[in-house]
N, C-alpha and C positions, 0 to 999 in steps of 0.2 A: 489866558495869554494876555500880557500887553497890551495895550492899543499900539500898534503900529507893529507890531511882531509876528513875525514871518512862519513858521515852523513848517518841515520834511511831513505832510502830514501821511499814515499811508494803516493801507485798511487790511484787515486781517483777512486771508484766500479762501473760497468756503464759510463765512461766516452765516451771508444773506440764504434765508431758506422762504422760498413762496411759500405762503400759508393753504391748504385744504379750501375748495370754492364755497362761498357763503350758501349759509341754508338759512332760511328765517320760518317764522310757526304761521302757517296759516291751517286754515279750517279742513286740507285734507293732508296735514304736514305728520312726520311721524311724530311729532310729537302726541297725537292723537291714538296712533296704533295702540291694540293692547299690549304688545310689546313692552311699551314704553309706559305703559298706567302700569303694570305691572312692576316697573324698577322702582316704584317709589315704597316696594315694600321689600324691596335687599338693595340698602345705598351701598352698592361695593365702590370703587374709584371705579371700573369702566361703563356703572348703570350712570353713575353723576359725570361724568364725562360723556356718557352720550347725550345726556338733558343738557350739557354747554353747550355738543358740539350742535345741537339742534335746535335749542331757544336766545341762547345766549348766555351771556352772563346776569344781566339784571334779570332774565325771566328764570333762569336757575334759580337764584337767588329768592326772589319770590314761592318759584313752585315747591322750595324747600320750607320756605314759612308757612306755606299752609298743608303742606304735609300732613296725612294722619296720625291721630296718635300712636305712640308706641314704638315709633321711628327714633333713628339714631336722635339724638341735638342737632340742632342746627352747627352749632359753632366744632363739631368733627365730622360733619359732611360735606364742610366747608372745606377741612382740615384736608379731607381724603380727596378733593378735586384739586386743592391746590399741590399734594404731592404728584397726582395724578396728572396734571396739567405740563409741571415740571421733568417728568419721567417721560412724554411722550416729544418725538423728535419732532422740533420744529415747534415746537407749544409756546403759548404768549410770557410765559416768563423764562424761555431761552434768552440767552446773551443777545442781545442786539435786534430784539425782537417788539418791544413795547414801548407805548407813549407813555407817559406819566402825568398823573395829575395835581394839584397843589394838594395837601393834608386840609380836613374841612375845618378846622378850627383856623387855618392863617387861611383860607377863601372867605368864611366868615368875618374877618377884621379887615380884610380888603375889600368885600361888599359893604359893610357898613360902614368903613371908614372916610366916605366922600371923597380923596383924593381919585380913584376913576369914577370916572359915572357905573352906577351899574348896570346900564343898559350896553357899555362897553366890557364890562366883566361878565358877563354872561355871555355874550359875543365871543369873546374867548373863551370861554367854559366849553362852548358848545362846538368849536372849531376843534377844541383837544380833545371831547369825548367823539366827533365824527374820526378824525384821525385816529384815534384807539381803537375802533369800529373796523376802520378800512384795514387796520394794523393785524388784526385778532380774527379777521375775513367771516363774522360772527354777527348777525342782527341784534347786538346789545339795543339796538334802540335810544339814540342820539339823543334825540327830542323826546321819546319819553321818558328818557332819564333826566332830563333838564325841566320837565313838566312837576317831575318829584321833590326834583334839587329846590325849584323856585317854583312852589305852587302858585304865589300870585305875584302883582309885580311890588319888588321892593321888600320881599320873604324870602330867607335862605334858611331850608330847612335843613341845618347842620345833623337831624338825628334821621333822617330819609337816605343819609351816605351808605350807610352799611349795608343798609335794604337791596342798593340800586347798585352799588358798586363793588360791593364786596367787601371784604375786610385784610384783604392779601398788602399788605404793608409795601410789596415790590410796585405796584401801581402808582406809590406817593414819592414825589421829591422829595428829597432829605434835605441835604445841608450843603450851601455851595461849597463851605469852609473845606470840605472832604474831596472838590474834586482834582485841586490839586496840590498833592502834600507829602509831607515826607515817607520814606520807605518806613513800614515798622521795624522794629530790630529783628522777629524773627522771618521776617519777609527778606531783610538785607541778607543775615546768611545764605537762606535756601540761594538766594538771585547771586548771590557772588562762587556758591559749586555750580550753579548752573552757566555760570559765564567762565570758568574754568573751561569747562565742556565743550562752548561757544568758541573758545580761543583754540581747543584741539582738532573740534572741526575746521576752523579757517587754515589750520596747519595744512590738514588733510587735504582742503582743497588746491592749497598754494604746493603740493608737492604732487596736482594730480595734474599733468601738463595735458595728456590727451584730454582730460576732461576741459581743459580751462580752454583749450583750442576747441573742443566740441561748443560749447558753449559762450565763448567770447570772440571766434575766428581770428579773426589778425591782430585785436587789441588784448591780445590771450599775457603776453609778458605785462600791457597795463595792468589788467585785473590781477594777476598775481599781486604786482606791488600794492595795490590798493589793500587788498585782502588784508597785506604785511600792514600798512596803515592804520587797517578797520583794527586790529588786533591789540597794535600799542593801542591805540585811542579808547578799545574797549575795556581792558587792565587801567586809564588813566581813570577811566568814568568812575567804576568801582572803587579804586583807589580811594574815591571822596564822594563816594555816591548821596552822603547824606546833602550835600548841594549840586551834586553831578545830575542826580537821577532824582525823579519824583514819579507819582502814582495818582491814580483817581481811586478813593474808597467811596466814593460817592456813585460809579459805578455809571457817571454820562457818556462814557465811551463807548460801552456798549448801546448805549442809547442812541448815537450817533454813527455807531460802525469803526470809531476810529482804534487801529491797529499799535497804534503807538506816535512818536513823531521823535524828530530832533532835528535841533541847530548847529553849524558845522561852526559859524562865529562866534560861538559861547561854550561850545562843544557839551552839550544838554541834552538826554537822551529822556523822555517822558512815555512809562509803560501803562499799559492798560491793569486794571485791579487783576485780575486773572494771569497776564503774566509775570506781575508781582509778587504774587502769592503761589505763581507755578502750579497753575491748575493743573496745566499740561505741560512735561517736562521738551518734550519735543519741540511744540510750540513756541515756550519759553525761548530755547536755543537758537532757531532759526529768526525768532523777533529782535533778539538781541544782534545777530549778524544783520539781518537786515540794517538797524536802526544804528551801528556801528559802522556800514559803510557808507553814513550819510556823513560821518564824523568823518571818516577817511579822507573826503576831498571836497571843495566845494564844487564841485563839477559833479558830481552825484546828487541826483535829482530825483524824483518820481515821476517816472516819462510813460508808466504801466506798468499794473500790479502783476501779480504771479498770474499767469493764467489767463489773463484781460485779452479780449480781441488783439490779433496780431504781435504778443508777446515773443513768442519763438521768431516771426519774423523781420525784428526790427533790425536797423542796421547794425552792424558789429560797434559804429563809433555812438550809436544811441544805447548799446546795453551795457557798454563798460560806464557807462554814466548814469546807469539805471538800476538802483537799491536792491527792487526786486529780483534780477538776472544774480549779485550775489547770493540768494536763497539755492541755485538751483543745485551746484554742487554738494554742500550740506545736506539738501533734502534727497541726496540719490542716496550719500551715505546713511541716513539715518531710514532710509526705507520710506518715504513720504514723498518722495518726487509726481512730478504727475506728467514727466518727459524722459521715462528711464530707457536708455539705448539712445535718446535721440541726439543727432546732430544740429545746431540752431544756425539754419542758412539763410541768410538773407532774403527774403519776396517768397519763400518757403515755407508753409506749414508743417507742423508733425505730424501730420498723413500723409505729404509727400506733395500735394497739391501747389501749386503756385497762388501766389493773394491774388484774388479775385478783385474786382470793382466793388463789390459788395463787402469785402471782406474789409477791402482802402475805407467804404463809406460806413462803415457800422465801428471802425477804430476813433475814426473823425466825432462819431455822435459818440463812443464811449469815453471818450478824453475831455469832449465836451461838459457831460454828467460828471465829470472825475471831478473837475476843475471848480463845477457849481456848488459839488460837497465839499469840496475841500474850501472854499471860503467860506459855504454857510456853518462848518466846524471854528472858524477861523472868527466868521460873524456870535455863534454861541459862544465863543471862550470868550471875546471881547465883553458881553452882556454878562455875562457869567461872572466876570474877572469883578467889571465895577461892583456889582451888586455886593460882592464878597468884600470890596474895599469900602462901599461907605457901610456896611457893618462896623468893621473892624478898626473906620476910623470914620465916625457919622459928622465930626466936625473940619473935616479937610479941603470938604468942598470938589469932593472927586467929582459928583457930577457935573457942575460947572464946566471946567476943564474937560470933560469929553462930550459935552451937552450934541454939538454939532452932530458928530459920528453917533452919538445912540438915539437922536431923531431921524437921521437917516435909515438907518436899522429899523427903528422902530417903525416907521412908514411905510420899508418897501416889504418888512416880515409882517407886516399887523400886530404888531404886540402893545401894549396900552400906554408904555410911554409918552406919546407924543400927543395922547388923549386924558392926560393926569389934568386937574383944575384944583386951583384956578390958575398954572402956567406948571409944566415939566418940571421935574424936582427930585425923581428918586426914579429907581429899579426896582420892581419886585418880583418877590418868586414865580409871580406867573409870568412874569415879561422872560425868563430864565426858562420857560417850560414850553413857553414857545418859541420861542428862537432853537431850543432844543429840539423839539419838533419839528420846524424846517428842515435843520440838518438829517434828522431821522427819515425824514422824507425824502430828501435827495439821495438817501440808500435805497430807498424802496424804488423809488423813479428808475435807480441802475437797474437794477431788477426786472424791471419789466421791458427793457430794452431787446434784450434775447427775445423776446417773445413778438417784435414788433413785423410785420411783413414786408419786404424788401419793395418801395415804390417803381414805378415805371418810367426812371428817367438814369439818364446818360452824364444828367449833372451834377458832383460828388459833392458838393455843398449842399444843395435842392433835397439830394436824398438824404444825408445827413440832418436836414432841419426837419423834413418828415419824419426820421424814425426818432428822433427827439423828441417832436412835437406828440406822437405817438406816445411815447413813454409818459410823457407827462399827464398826456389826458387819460393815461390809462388806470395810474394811479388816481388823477382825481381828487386829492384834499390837500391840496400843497397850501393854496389860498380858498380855491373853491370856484375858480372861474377860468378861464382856458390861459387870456389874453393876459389877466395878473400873473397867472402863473409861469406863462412864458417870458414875459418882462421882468421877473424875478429871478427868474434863472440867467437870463441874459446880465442881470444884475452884478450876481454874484461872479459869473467868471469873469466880467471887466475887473473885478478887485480878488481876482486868482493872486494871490503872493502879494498883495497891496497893502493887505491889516487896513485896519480901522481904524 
C-alpha cells in the first residue's frame, strides 16, 4: 500500500487455529521412551511427526543426521514431515500460520555488509526465530539455533541453516515484487466464473426479503439496494480486473491474516493468493461479496468480522454498514452460515441471551485488537511497498521522501531501519519480515483473547484494558516486554485508517 492509503482491510472467519501445548526434550521427556528410540528405525511421516511434535524442528533435524545407518536419507524424511506437517490440521505451514525468515544467502550480505550493525541483526534474527518458536508452540530452541547461526561474534555460519532450520522453502521470504500483482490469466478466468456466481448469490439475497429483515431488521430495504450496488460494482471490477483487482503470490497475507481489502474511492478490490487461485470455491464467493460491499457505499466499513464477539447483536444501523453482515445471507445459501434459522436482534445473542457487561467488555477489547492488526497490516504494506520501490527504482530517492514515516515504524516495531550506519538509507528484507511479524502477531494476540478470564470490575474500559493486556502478555513475543508491547499496540490503533 501507499504511504498514506487507507484500505477496508478484513480477515478471513475461521482462519486462526491455536496451535497443540509446547513440549520440549528434557531428560525424562518421550523423547527418550523406547517408543520413540525405536521410530528411528521405520521413518514413516507419523514416527517423524512425533520427533517434531516432541523435540522440535532443529532437534528433528539433528536426530535425523545422526541417525543409524541404513535409514531413509535424510533429504526424504525431511520430504515425509514436511508433507506430514502440511496434511495435519492446524500444522506450521497451514495458511496464516508461520513466521518467516530472510533466505541465508541475503542474511549473509546483510551481516557482512556493515550497513546494520551486526550486533542489531542478530537481534532481529533472534526476535524472528523466538516468534517462530511461540508461532509452531514447539521448543525449536531460539538461542540455540542462533548459537549454530553465529558461532562466535562477527561469524554467520550460512551452511549450519539447513542443519537448524530445515530446508522447507515456506519458512523463507521470497520476493516483495509478488506481493502485490497482477492476477495471472488463468487465475483471472477461474475468478471471473467465480464472481458470476457471486452476483447470482447477491440476486438471491436481494430477492430474500424475510431473510434481509432477519438479518438487517429496519435497514432491511437499505441492504437490499446496497447488495444491488455491491453487484454492478462487482461486474465493473472484473470488467478491468487487470487494474481493478490485484493478488499477493508472495503469499504475506497469509502471513498476516489478511482476508482481502478494498477502497471504495478508487473502487480496488485486493484478494488473497488462495482466493485468486480459488482454492476454495465457496470461500472465493462469499470474499468476493464481502469485498464488493465495500465498493457499494462508502458507508460500509469493518465495524466486526463474521462471527466477532457481539456480531449478531449489533445495531440494525451498524450492520447495514458492516461488510461482514453482507456475508451472512450468501452463507445460508451456500450451506456455510454459522447463524442458520437465526433472527439478528439488537442487545441479543443467537442463544437467545441478552449482551451481557462482559459480553459489551470483551467487544470493546476485540475491536481494540481489530484496529491494532489492521494498522500493523497497513504499517507492513507501507515497509513492504518502499522496499519494492527502491528495488525497482534504486535512484528516485524513495527513501528520502518517506524517511520520517519508516523511522517511526522502524522504532516503535524494532526493525533495523533506524539503526542502519553511518545514517538511515534503505529497507531490507529483514526490515519486511519484521514488520511482517508484528502484523502476524497481532493475529495471534486476537487469539488469545477468548481465552482471557473476565476481571472483577464494574468498569467497561478497566475490564477491556485487562483482557487486552491479558492477551498480549499471553502471547508474549510481540517485542518481548509487557510495557513495549502495550505501547505498541496503543500505537497502532492511534493510526487505525491514518496510513503512514
Amino acid at each position: 500500500m501507499s504511504e498514506g492509503g487507507v484500505a477496508e482491510h478484513d480477515q478471513p472467519p475461521e482462519r486462526v487455529t491455536e496451535p497443540p501445548g509446547r513440549v520440549g526434550p528434557t531428560e525424562s521427556s518421550p523423547l527418550a521412551a523406547p517408543g520413540v528410540r525405536r521410530a528411528f528405525g521405520s521413518l514413516t511421516p507419523d514416527t517423524v511427526l512425533l520427533l517434531q511434535r516432541t523435540a522440535g524442528n532443529a532437534a528433528v533435524m539433528g536426530a535425523l543426521a545422526r541417525a543409524p545407518a541404513g535409514l531413509v536419507p535424510m533429504a526424504e524424511a525431511a520430504e515425509k514431515l514436511r508433507r506430514e506437517r502440511e496434511s495435519h490440521p492446524g500444522s506450521p505451514t497451514a495458511s496464516a500460520v508461520r513466521f518467516r525468515v530472510p533466505a541465508p544467502d541475503e542474511l549473509k550480505r546483510l551481516y557482512s555488509g556493515g550497513t546494520v550493525p551486526q550486533a542489531v541483526v542478530e537481534d532481529a534474527v533472534r526476535r524472528a526465530l523466538k516468534r517462530m518458536d511461540a508461532d509452531i508452540a514447539l521448543r525449536t530452541g531460539a538461542d540455540d539455533v542462533m548459537s549454530k547461526l553465529f558461532p562466535k561474534p562477527g561469524v554467520f555460519d550460512e551452511t549450519a541453516w539447513a542443519g537448524v532450520l530445515g530446508t522447507d522453502t515456506e519458512d523463507v521470504y521470497k520476493s516483495v515484487a509478488d506481493a502485490e500483482t497482477q492476477l495471472k490469466p488463468a487465475d483471472k478466468t477461474r475468478l471471473q466464473d467465480v464472481a458470476r456466481e457471486a452476483a447470482d448469490e447477491i440476486d438471491k439475497a436481494m430477492a430474500d426479503d424475510a431473510g434481509l429483515k432477519d438479518v438487517f431488521g429496519t435497514q432491511a430495504a437499505l441492504a437490499k439496494a446496497r447488495y444491488g450496488q455491491a453487484k454492478a460494482a462487482l461486474k465493473a471490477a472484473m470488467a478491468k480486473a487487470d487494474t481493478a483487482i490485484d493478488t499477493d503470490y508472495n503469499r504475506d497475507d497469509d502471513q498476516v491474516g489478511l482476508g482481502g481489502w478494498a477502497r471504495h474511492d478508487i473502487q480496488h478490490i485486493h484478494l488473497t493468493g488462495d482466493v485468486a487461485e480459488v482454492k476454495d470455491r465457496t470461500e472465493a464467493i462469499i470474499t468476493l461479496i464481502h469485498e464488493s460491499a465495500h465498493l457499494a457505499s462508502p458507508d460500509v466499513d469493518d465495524l466486526g468480522y463474521y462471527k466477532s464477539p457481539g456480531f449478531e447483536a449489533m445495531t440494525d444501523a451498524k450492520k447495514v454498514c458492516n461488510a461482514a453482515h453482507y456475508e451472512e445471507l450468501p452463507a445460508r445459501s451456500l450451506g456455510v452460515s454459522k447463524f442458520v434459522g437465526k433472527v439478528f436482534t439488537p442487545g441479543v445473542k443467537a442463544s437467545g441471551g441478552k449482551v451481557t457487561f462482559e459480553d459489551e467488555a470483551r467487544r470493546v477489547a476485540s475491536e481494540y485488537l481489530r484496529k491494532a492488526w489492521d494498522a500493523a497490516v497497513d504499517a507492513h504494506g507501507f515497509v513492504r511497498e518502499t522496499a519494492k520501490e527502491i528495488i525497482k527504482n534504486p535512484g528516485a530517492k524513495t527513501f528520502d521522501k518517506k524517511k520520517k514515516s519508516l523511522l517511526e515504524v522502524s522504532k516503535m516495531e524494532h526493525l533495523t531501519i533506524h539503526e542502519q550506519q553511518p545514517s538511515p538509507s534503505t529497507v531490507t528484507t529483514l526490515d519486511a519480515i519484521l514488520s511482517e511479524g508484528v502484523a502476524h502477531a497481532t493475529v495471534r494476540i486476537q487469539g488469545k483473547l477468548k481465552k482471557q478470564s473476565m476481571p472483577a470490575t464494574k468498569n467497561k474500559k478497566a475490564a477491556a484494558d485487562a483482557l487486552i493486556n491479558g492477551a498480549i502478555n499471553d502471547y508474549g513475543e510481540l517485542l518481548g516486554s509487557a510495557a513495549e508491547d502495550r505501547k505498541l499496540m496503543d500505537w497502532l490503533v492511534k493510526h487505525y485508517r491514518k496510513g503512514f
